[in-house]
N, C-alpha and C positions, 0 to 999 in steps of 0.2 A: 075649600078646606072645611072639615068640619069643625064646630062648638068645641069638640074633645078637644082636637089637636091642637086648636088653638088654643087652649087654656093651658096644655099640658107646655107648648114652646112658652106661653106668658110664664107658666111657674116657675120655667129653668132659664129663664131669662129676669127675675126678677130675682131669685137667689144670688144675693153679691157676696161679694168678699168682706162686710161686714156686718156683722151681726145685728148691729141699730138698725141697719136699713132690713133684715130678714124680717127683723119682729115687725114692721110696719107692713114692707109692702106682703108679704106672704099672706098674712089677713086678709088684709085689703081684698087682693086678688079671691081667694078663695069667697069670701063671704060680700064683697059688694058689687065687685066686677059685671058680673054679671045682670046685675039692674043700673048699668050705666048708658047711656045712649050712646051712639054710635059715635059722635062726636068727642062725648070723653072717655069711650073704649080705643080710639085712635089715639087719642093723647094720652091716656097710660101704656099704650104701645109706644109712642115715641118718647115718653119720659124715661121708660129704662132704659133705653138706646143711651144714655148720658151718662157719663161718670162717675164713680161712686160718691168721690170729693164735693162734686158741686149735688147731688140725690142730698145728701148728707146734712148737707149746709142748707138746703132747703130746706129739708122734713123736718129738721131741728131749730126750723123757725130765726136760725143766725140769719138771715136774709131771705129774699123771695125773687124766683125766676121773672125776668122780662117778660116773659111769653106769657099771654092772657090765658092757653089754653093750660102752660104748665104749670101757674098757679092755679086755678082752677082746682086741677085735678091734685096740684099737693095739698090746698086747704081740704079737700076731702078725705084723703088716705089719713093725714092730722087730725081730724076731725072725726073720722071713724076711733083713730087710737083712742084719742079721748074717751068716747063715750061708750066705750064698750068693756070697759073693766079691762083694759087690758095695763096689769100692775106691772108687767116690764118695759113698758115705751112709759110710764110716770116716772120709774127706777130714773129715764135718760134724764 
């Protein structure tokens, strides 16, 4: 499968049904995704496989996933917010 397709199933797969989690992962995806290793391009494949409730609860720092790989990759999506000027994941 190609780079495109796959980024275009990751974008429509990371668009949720709430808006906190759009601002975050939608970035993310488009601007870091792509310099991630393969390691944690699979596990931001498998963290939107998850829930919105528990995405939510993570990204918003209320607690942190078990999985070494899905913290990992939430302190990064967190960590891009931060320092990227983005004033509506501060708003959260």
């Amino acid at each position: 499968m190609s780079e495109d397709v796959v980024l275009k199933r990751l974008y429509w797969h990371s668009r949720r049904g709430m808006w906190e989690l759009d601002l975050l992962l939608i970035p993310f995806l488009k601007h870091r995704y792509s310099e991630l290793d393969d390691a944690d391009k699979k596990a931001y494949q498998e963290l939107i496989k998850e829930e919105d409730q528990d995405l939510f609860t993570w990204l918003m720092r209320r607690e942190f996933p078990q999985e070494d790989s899905f913290r990992r990759i939430v302190k990064m999506i967190i960590d891009y917010a931060e320092t990227t000027g983005n004033d509506q994941y501060r708003a959260l």
